[in-house]
mmCIF file as Biopython writes it, N, C-alpha, C and O atoms, coordinates in Angstrom:
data_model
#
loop_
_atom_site.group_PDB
_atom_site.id
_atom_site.type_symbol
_atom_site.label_atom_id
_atom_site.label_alt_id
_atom_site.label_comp_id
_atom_site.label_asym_id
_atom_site.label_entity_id
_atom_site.label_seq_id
_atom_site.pdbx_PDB_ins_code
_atom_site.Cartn_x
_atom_site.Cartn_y
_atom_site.Cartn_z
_atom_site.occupancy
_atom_site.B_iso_or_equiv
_atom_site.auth_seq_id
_atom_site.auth_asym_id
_atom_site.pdbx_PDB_model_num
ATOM 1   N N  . UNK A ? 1  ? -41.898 97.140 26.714 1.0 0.0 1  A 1 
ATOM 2   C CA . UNK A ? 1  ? -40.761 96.936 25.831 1.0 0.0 1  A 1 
ATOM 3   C C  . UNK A ? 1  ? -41.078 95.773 24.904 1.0 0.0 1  A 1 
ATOM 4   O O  . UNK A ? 1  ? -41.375 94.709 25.446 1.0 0.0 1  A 1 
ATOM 5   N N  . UNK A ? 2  ? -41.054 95.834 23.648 1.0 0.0 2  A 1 
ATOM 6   C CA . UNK A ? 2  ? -40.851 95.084 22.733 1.0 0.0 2  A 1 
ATOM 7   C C  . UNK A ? 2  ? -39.913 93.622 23.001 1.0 0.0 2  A 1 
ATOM 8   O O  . UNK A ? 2  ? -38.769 93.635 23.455 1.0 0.0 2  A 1 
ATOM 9   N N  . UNK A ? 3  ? -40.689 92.363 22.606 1.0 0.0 3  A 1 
ATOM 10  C CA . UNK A ? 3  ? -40.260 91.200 23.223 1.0 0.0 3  A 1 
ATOM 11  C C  . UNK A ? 3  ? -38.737 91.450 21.992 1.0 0.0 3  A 1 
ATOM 12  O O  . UNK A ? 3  ? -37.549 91.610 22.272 1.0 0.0 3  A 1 
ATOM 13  N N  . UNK A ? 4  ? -39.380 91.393 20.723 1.0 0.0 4  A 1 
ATOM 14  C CA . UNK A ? 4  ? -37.797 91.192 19.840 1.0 0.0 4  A 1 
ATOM 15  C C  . UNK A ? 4  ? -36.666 92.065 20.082 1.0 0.0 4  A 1 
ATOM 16  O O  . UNK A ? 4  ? -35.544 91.590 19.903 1.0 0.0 4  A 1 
ATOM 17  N N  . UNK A ? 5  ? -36.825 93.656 20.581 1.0 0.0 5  A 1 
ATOM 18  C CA . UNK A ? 5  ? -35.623 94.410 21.396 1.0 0.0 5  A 1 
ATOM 19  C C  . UNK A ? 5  ? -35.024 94.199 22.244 1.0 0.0 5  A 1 
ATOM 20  O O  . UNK A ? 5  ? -33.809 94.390 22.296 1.0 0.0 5  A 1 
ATOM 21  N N  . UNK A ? 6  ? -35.934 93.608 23.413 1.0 0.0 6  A 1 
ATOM 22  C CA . UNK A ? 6  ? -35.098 92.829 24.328 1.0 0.0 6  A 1 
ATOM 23  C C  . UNK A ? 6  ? -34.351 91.869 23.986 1.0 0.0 6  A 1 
ATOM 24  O O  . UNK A ? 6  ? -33.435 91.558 24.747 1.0 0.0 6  A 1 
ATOM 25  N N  . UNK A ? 7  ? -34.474 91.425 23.222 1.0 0.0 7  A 1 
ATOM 26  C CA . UNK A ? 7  ? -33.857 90.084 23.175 1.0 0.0 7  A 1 
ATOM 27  C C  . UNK A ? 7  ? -32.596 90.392 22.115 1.0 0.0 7  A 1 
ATOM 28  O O  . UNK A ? 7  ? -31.901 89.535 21.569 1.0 0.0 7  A 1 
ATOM 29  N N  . UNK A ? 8  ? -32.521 91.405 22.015 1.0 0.0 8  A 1 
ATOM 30  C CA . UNK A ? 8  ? -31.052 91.700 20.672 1.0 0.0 8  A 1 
ATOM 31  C C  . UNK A ? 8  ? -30.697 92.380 22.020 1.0 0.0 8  A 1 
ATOM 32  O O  . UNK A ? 8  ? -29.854 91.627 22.508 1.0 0.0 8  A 1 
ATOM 33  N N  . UNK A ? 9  ? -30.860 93.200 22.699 1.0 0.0 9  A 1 
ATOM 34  C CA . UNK A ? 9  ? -30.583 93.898 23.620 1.0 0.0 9  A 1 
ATOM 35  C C  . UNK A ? 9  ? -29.606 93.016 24.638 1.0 0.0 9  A 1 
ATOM 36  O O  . UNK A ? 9  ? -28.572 93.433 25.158 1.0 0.0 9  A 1 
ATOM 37  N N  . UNK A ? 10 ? -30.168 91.742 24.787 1.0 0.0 10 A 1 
ATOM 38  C CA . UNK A ? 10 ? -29.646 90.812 25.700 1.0 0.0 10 A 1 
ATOM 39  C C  . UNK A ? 10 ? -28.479 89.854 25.099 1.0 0.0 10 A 1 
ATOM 40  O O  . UNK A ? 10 ? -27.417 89.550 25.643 1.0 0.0 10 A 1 
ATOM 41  N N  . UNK A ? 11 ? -28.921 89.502 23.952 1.0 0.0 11 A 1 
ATOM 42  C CA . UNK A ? 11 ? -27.949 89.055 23.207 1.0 0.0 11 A 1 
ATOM 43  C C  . UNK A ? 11 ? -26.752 89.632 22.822 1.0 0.0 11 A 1 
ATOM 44  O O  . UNK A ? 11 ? -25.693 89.004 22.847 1.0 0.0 11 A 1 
ATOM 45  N N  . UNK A ? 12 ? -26.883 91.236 22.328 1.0 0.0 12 A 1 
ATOM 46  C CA . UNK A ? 12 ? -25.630 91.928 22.295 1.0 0.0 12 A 1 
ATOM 47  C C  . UNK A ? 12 ? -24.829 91.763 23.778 1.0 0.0 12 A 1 
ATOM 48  O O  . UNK A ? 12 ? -23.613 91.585 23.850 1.0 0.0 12 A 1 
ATOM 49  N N  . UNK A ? 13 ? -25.525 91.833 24.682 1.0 0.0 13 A 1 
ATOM 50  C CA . UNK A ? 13 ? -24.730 92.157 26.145 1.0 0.0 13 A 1 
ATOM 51  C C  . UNK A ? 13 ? -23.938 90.542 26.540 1.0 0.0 13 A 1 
ATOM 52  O O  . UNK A ? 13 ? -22.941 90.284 27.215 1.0 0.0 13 A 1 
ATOM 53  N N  . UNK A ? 14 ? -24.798 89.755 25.857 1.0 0.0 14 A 1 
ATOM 54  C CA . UNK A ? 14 ? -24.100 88.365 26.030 1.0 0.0 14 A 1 
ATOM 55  C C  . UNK A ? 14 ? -22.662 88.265 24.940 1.0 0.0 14 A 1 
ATOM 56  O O  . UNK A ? 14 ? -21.609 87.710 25.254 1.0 0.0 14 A 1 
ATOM 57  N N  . UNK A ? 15 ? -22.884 88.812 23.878 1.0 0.0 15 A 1 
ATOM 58  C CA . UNK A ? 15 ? -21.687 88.790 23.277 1.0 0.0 15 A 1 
ATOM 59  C C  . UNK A ? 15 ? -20.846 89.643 24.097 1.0 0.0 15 A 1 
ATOM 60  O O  . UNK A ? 15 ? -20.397 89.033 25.067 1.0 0.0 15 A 1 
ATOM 61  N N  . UNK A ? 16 ? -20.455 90.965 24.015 1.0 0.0 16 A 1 
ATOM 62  C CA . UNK A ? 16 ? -19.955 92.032 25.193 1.0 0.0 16 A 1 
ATOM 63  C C  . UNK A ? 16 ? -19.391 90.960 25.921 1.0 0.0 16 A 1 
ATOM 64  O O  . UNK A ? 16 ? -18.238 90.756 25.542 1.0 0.0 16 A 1 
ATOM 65  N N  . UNK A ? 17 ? -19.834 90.040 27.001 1.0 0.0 17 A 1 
ATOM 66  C CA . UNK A ? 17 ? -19.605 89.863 28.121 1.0 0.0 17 A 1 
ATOM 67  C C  . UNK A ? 17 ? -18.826 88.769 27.622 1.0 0.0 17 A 1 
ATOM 68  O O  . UNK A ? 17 ? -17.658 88.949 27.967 1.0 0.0 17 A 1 
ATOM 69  N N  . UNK A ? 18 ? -18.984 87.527 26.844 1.0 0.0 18 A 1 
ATOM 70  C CA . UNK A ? 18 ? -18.069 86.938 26.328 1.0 0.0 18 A 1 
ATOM 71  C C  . UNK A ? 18 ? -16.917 87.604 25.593 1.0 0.0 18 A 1 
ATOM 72  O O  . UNK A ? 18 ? -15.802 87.277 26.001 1.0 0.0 18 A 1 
ATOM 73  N N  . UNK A ? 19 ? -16.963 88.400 24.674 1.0 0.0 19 A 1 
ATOM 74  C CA . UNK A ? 19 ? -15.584 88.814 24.235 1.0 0.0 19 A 1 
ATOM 75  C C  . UNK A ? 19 ? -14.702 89.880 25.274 1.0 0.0 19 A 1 
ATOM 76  O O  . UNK A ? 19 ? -13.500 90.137 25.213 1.0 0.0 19 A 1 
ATOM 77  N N  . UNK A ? 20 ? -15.576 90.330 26.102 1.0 0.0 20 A 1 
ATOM 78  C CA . UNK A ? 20 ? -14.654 91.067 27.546 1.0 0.0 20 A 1 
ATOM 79  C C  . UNK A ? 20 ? -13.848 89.969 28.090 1.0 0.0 20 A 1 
ATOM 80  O O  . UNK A ? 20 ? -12.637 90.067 28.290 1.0 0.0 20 A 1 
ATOM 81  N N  . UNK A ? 21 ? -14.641 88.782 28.356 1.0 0.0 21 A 1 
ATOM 82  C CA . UNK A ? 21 ? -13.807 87.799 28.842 1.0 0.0 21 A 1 
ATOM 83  C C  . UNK A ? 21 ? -12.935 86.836 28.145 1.0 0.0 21 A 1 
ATOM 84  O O  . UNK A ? 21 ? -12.522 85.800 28.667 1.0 0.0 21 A 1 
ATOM 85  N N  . UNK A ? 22 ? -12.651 87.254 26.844 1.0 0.0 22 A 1 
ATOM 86  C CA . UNK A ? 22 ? -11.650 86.902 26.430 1.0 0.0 22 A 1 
ATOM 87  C C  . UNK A ? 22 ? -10.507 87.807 26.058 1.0 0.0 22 A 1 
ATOM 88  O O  . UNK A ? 22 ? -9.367  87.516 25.698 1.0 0.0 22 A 1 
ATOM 89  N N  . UNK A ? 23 ? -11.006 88.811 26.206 1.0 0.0 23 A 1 
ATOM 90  C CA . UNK A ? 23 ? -9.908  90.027 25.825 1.0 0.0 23 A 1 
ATOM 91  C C  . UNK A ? 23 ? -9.149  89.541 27.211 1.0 0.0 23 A 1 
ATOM 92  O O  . UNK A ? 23 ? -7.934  89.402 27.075 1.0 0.0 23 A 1 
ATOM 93  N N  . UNK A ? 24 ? -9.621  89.295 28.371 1.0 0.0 24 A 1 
ATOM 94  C CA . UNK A ? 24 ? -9.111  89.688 29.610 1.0 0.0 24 A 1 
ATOM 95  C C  . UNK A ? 24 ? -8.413  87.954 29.704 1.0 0.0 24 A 1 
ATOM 96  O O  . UNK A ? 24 ? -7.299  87.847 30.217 1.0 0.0 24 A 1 
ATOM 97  N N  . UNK A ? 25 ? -8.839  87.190 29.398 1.0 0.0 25 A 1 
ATOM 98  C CA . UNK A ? 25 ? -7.916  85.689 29.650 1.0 0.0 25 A 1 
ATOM 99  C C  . UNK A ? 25 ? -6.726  85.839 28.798 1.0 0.0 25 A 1 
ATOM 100 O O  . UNK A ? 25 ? -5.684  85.265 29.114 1.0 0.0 25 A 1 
ATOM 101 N N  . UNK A ? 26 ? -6.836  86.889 27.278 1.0 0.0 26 A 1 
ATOM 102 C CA . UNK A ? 26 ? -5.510  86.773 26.588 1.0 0.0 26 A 1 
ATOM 103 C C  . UNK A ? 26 ? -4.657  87.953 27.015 1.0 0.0 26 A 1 
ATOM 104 O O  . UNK A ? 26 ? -3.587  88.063 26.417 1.0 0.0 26 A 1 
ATOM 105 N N  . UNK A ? 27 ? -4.897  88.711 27.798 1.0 0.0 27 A 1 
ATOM 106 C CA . UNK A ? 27 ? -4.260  89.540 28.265 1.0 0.0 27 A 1 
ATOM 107 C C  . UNK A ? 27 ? -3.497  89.433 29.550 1.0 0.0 27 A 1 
ATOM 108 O O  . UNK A ? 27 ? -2.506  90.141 29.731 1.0 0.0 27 A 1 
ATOM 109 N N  . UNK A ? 28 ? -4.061  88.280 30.764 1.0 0.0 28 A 1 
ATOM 110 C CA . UNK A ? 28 ? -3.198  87.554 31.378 1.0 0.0 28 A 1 
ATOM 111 C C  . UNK A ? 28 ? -2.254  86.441 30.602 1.0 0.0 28 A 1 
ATOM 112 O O  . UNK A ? 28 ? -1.217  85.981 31.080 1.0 0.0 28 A 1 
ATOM 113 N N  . UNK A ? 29 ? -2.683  86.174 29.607 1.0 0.0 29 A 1 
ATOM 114 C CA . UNK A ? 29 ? -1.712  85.244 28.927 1.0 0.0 29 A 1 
ATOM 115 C C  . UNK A ? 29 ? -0.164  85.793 28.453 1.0 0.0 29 A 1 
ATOM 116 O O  . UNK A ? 29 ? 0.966   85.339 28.630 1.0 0.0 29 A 1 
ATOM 117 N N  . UNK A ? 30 ? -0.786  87.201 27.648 1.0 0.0 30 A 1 
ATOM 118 C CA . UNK A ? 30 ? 0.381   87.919 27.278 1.0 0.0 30 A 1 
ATOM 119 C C  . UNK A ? 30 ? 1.196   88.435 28.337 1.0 0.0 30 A 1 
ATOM 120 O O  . UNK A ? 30 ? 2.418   88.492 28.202 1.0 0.0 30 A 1 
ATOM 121 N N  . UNK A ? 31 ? 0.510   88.886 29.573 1.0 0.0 31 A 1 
ATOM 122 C CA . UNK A ? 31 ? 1.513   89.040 30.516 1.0 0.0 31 A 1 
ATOM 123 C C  . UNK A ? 31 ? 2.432   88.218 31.025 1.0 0.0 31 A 1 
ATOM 124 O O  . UNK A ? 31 ? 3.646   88.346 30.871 1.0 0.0 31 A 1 
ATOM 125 N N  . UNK A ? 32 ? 1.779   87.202 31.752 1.0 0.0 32 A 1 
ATOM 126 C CA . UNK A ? 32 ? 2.379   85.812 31.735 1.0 0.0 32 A 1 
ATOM 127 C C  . UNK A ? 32 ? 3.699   85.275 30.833 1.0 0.0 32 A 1 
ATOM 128 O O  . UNK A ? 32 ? 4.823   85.034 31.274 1.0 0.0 32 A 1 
ATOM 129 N N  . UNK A ? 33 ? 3.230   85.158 29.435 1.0 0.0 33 A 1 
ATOM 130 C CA . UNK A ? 33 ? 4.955   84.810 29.360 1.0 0.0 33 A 1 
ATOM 131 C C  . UNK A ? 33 ? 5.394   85.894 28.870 1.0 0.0 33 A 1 
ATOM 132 O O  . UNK A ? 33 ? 5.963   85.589 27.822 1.0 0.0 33 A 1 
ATOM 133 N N  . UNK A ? 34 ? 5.490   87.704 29.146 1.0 0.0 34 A 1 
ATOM 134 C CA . UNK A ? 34 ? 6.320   88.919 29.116 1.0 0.0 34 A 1 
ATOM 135 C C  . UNK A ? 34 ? 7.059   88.347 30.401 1.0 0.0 34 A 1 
ATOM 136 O O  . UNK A ? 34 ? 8.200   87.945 30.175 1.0 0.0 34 A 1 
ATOM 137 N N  . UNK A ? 35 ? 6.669   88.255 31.532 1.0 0.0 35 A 1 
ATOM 138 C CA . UNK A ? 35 ? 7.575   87.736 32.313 1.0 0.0 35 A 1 
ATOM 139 C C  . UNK A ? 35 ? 8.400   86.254 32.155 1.0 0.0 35 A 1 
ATOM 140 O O  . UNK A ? 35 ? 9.313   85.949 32.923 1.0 0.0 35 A 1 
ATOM 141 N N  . UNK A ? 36 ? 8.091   85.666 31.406 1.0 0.0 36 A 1 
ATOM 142 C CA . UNK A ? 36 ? 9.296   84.519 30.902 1.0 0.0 36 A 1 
ATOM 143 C C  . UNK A ? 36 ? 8.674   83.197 31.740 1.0 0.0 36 A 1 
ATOM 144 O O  . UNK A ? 36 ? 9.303   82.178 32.027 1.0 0.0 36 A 1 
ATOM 145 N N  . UNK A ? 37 ? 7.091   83.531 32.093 1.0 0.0 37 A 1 
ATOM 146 C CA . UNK A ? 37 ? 6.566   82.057 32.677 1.0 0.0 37 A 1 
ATOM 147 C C  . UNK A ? 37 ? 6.273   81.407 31.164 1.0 0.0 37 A 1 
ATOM 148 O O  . UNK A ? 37 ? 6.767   81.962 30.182 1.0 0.0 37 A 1 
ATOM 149 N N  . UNK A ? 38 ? 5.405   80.146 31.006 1.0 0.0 38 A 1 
ATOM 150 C CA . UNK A ? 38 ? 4.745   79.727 30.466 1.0 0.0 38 A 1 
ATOM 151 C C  . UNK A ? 38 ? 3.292   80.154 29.916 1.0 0.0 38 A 1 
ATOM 152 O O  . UNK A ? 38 ? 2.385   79.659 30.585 1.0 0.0 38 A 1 
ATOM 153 N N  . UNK A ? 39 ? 2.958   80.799 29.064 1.0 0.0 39 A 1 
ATOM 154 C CA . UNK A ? 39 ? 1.642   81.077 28.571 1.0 0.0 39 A 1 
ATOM 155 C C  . UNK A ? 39 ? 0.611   80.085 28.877 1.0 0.0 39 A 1 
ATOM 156 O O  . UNK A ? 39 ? 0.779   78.921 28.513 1.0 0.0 39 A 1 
ATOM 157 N N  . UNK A ? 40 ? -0.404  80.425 29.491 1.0 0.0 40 A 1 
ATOM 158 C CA . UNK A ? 40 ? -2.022  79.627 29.717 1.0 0.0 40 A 1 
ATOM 159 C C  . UNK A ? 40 ? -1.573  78.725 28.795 1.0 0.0 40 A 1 
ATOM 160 O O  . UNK A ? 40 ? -0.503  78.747 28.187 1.0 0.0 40 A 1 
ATOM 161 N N  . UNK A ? 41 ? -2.403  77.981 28.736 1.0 0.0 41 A 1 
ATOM 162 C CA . UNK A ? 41 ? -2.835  76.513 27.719 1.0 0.0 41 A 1 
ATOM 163 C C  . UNK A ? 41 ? -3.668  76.471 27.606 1.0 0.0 41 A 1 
ATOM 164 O O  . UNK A ? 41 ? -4.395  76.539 28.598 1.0 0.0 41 A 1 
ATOM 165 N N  . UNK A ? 42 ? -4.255  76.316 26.227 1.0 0.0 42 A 1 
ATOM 166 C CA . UNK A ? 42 ? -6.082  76.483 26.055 1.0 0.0 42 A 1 
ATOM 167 C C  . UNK A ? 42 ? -6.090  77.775 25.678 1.0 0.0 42 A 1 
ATOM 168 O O  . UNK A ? 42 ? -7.146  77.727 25.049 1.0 0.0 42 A 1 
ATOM 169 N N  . UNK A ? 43 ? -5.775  78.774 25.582 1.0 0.0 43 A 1 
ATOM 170 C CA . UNK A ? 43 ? -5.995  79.630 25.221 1.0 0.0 43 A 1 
ATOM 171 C C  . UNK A ? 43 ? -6.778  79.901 23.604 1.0 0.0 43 A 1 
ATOM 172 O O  . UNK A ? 43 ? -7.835  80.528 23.527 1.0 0.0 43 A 1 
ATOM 173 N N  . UNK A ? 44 ? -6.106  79.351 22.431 1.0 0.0 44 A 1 
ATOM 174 C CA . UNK A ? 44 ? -6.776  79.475 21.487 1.0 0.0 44 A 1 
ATOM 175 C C  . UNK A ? 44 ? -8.215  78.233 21.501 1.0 0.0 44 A 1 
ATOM 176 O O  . UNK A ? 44 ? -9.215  78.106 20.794 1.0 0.0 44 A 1 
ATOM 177 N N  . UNK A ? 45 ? -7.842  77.723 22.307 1.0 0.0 45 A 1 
ATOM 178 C CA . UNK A ? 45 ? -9.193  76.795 22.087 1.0 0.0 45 A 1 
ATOM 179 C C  . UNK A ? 45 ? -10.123 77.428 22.422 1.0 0.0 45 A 1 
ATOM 180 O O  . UNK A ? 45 ? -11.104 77.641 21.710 1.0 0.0 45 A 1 
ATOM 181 N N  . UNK A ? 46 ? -9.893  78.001 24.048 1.0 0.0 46 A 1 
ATOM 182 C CA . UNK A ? 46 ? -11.111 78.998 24.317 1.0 0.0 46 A 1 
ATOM 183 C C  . UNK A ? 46 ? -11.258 79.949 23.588 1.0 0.0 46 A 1 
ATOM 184 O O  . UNK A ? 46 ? -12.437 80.254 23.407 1.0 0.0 46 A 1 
ATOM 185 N N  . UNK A ? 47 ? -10.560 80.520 23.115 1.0 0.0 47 A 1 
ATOM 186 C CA . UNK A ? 47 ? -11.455 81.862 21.905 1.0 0.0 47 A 1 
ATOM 187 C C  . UNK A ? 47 ? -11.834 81.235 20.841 1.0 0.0 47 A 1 
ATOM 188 O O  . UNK A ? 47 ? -12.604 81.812 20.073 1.0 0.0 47 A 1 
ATOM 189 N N  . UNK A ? 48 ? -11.510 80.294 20.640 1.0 0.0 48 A 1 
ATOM 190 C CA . UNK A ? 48 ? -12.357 79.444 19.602 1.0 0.0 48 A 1 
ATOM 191 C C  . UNK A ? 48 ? -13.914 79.450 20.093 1.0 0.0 48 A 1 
ATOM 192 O O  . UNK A ? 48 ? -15.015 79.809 19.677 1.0 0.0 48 A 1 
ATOM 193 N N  . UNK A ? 49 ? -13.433 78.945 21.025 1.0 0.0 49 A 1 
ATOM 194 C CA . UNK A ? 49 ? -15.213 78.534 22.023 1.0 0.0 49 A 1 
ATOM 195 C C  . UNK A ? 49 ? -15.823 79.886 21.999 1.0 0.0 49 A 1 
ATOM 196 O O  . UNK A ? 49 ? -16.736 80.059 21.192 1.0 0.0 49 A 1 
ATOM 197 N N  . UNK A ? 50 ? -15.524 80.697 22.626 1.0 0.0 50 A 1 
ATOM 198 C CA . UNK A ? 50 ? -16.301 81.805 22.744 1.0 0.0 50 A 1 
ATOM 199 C C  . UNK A ? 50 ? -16.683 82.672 21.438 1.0 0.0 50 A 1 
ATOM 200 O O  . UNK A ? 50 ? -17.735 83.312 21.431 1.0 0.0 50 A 1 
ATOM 201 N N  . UNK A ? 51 ? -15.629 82.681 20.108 1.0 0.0 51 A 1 
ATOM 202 C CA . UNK A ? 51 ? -16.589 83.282 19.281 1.0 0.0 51 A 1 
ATOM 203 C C  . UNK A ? 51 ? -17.091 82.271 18.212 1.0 0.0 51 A 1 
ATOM 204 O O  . UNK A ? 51 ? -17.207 82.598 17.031 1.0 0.0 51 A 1 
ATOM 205 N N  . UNK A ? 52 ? -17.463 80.692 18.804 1.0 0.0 52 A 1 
ATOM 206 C CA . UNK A ? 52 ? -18.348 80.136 18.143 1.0 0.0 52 A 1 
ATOM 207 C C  . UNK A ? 52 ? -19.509 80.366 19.361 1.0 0.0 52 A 1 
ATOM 208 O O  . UNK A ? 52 ? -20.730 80.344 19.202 1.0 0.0 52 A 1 
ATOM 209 N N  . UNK A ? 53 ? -19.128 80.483 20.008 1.0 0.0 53 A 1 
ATOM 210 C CA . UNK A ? 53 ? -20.865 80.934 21.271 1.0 0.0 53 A 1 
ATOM 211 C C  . UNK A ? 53 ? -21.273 82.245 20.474 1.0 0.0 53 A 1 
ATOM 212 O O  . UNK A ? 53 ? -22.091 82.064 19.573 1.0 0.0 53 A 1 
ATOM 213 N N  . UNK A ? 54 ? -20.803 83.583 20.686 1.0 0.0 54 A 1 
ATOM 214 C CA . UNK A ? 54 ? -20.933 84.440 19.777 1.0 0.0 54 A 1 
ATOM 215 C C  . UNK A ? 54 ? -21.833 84.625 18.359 1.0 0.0 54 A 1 
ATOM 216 O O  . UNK A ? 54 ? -22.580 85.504 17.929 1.0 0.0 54 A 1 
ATOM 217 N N  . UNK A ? 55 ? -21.243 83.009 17.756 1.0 0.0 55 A 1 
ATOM 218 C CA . UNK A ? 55 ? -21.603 83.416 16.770 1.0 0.0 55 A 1 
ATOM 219 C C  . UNK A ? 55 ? -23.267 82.726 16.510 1.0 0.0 55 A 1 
ATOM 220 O O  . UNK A ? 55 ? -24.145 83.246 15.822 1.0 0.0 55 A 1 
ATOM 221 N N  . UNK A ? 56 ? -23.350 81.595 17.180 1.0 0.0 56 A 1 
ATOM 222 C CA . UNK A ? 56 ? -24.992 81.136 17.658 1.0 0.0 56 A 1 
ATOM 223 C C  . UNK A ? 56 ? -25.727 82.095 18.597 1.0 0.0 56 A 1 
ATOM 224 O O  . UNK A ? 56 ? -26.945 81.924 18.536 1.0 0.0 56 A 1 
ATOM 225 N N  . UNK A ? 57 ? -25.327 83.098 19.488 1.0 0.0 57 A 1 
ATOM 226 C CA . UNK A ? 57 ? -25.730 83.866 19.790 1.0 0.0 57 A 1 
ATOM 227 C C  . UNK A ? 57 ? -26.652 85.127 18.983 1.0 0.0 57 A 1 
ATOM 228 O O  . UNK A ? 57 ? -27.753 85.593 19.278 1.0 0.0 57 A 1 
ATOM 229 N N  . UNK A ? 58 ? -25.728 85.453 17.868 1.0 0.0 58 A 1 
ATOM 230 C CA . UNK A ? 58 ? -25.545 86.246 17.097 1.0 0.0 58 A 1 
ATOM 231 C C  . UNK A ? 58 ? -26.991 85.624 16.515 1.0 0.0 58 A 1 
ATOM 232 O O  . UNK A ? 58 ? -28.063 86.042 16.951 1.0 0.0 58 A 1 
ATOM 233 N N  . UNK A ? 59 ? -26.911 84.581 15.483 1.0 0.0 59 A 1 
ATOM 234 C CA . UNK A ? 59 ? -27.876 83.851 14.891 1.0 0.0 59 A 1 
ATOM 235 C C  . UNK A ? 59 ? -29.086 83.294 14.947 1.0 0.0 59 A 1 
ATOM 236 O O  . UNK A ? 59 ? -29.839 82.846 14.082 1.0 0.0 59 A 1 
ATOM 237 N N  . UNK A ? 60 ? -29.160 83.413 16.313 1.0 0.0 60 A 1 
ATOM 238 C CA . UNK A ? 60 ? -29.890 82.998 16.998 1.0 0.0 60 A 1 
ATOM 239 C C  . UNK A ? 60 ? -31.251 84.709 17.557 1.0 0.0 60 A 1 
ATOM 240 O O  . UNK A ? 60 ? -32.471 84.727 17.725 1.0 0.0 60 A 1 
ATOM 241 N N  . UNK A ? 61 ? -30.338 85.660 17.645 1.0 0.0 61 A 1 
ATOM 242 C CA . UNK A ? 61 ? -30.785 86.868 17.821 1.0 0.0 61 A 1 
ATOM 243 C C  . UNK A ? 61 ? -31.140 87.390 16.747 1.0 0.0 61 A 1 
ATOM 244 O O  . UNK A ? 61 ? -31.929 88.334 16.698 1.0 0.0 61 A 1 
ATOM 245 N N  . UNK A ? 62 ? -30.530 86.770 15.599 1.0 0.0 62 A 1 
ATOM 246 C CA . UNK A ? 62 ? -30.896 87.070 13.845 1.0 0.0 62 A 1 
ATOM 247 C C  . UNK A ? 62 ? -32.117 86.612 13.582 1.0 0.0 62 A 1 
ATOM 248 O O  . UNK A ? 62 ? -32.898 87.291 12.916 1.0 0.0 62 A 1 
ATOM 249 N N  . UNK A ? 63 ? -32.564 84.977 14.236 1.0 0.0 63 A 1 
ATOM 250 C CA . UNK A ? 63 ? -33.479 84.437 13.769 1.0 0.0 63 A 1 
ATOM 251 C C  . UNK A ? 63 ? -34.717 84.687 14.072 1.0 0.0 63 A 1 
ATOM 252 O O  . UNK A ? 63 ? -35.654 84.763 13.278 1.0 0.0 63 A 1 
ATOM 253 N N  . UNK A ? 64 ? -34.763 84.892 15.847 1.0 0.0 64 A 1 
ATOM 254 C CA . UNK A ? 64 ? -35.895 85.690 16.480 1.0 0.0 64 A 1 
ATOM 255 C C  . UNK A ? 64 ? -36.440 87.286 16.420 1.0 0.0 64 A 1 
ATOM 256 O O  . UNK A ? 64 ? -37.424 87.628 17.077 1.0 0.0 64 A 1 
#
């Protein structure tokens, strides 16, 4: 296998796996206050975080 395929190969799956896990932290969030608790905290910070990881990911898989 080609060293540069793998490595977009791996990188896509690293994005995947970060934005799965944010679909899934804002989706306990939204449940959370549907029932009338308090919504997570941090929430937009962490998707901040994760699609600036994303996006060095991304760039980083661009560059190699």
């Amino acid at each position: 296998m080609q060293p540069e395929l793998a490595l977009k190969a791996i990188s896509y799956a690293i994005i995947e796996l970060f934005l799965v896990t944010l679909l899934f932290v804002l989706l306990i969030s939204v449940r959370k206050e549907s029932r009338g608790d308090a919504p997570l905290r941090g929430v937009f910070q962490f998707g901040f975080f994760i699609i600036a990881i994303c996006a060095i990911v991304a760039l980083m898989a661009g560059f190699f």
